[in-house]
N, C-alpha and C positions, 0 to 999 in steps of 0.2 A: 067811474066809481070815485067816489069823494073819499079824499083821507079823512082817517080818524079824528076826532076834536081829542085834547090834550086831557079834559078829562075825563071821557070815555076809556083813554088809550090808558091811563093810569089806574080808574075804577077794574078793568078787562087782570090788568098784572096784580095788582092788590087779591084779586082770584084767583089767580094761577099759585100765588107764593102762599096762601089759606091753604089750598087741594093740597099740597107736598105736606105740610106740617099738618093735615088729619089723618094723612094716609102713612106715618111714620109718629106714632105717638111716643115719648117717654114712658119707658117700662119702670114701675116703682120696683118691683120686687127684682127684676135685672141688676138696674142701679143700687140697690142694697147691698144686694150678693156679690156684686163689683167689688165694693169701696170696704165690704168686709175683708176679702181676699185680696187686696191694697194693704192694708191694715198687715196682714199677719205678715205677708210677703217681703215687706218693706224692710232692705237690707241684709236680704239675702241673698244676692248676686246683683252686679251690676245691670244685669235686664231681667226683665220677668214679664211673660206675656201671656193675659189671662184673658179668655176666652168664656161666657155666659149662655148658657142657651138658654133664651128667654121659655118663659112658661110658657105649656100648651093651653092653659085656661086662663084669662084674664083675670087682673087681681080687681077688678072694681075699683071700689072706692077704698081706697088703701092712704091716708095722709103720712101716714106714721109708720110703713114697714119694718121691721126685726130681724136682721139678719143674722144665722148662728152656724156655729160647725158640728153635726150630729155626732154623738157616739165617738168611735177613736178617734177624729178629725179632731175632735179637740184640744189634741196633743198639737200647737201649732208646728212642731219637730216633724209634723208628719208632712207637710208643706217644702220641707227641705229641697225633697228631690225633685217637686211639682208633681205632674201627673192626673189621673183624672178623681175629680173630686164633688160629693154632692155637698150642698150647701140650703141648710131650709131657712125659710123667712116665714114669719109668724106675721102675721096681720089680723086685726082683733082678734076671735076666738080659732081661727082657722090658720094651719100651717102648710104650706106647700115645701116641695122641693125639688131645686136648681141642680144641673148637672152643670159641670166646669172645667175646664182644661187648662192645667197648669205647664208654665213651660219657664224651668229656672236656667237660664244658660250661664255656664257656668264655666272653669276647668276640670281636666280630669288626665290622667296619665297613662302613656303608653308605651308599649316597647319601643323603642326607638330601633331599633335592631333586634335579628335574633337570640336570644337568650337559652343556652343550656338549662339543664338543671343540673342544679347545686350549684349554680352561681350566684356569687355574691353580686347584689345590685347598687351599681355606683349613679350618678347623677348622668352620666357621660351615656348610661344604658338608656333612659329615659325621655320622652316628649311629650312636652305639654300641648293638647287640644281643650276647643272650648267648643261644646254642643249640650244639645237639651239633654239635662241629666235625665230627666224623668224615661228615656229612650235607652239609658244604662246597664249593665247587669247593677244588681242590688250592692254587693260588695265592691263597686269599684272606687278604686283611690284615688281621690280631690288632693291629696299632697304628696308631693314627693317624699317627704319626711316620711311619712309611713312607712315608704320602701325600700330608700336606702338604706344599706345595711342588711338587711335582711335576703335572705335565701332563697331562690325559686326553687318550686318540686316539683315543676313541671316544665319540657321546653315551650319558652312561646316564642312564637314569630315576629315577624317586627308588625306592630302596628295594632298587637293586641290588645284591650283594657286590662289594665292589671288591675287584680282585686286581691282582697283580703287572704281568699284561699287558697291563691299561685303562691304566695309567699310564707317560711317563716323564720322564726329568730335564729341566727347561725349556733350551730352547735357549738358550747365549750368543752362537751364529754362524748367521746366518739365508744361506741362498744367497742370491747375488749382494751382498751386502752387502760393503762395505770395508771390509777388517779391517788391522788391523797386526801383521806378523810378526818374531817375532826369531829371532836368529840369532846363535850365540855359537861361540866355538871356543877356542884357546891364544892366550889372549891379547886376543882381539875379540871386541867382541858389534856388531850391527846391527841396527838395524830400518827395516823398509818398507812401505808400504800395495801390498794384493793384494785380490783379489776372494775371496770363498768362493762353492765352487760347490757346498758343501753346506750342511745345517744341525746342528749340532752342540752336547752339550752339554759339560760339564769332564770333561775326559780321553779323548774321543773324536776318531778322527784322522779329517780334512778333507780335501777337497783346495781348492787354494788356485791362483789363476791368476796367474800374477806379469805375462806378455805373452800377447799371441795366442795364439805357438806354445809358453808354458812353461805348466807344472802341475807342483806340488808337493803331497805329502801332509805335513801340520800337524795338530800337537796344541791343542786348544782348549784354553784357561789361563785365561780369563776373558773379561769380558763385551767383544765386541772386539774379544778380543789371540788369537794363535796363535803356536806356536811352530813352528819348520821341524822335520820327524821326524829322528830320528839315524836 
């Protein structure tokens, strides 16, 4: 058998590397819905990995595709947590739409140990993880600032997501406790020791028992003190 001549052997590969790029075309309306979801994405966590399922019908002749975010998606706020998302593109008079998968990796907080309730949460209680938020409960907390300070009401175990609803502000008015109320108007102010018949933290209203037969509702101001409602 005779070897190949050199430009047979080049003509033969020049065909091989044509078949790969007919049988793998550039998707217009893919690539739109990409470089939109780039777009919104961009600086919102150190990675973000977005995911296109190309269209099940072909866009034709599309030079110009339009990429958009239907309906609520257009809040880019909605993009935060990632997750999955449709995405339409407009090509002359005809619209399609792209399904897409967002993946914002991110931090997020967790018990670092078991936590009572009614314990106050220190930083020391806390660990920081980093996973696809989109994978989250809805209310779980990206900073620790949220939670320190604040009160668990329920025990969690270590390793748990803390969210928004395990936690809340420590009380400065515990029921039955003697607190002092003020009371101001044109010209006066007053105060006087009442009972709280609830528990409360800054800026949540109370009720407050001044005698037997009275009750008043009060704003909590600090550790304490209440003030009577306007």
């Amino acid at each position: 058998m005779q070897p190949l001549r050199p430009t047979l052997l080049r003509w033969l590969c020049g065909l091989s590397f044509s078949a790969l790029a007919v049988h793998a075309p550039a998707d217009p309306l893919t690539d739109a819905a990409l470089a939109l979801l780039q777009a919104h994405t961009q600086g919102l966590a150190e990675e973000v990995r977005i995911t296109v399922q190309p269209a099940t019908v072909t866009a034709g002749d599309c030079p110009a595709p339009m990429a958009f975010l239907p309906g609520a998606a257009q809040d880019a706020s909605q993009l935060a947590r990632g997750g999955r998302v449709t995405v339409g593109v407009r090509c002359a008079e005809q619209v399609r739409y792209l399904q897409a998968q967002v993946s914002v990796i991110g931090p997020y907080w967790v018990a670092a140990s078991d936590i009572d309730a009614g314990t106050t949460v220190t930083h020391a209680l806390l660990r920081e993880e980093r996973g696809d938020l989109s994978r989250l409960p809805h209310q779980a907390l990206r900073e620790a600032d949220a939670a320190v300070g604040r009160q668990s009401t329920r025990p969690l175990s270590a390793g748990t997501v803390l969210q928004a609803q395990h936690l809340r502000a420590v009380p400065l008015v515990t029921r039955r406790q003697q607190v002092v109320m003020e009371a101001d108007g044109a010209g006066f102010k007053i105060t006087r020791d009442v009972v709280a018949l609830d528990d409360g933290a800054r800026g949540d209203l109370v009720r407050v028992q001044l005698d037997p037969r009275t009750q008043l509702n009060a704003e909590v101001i600090g550790p304490g003190r209440v003030h009577a409602a306007r």
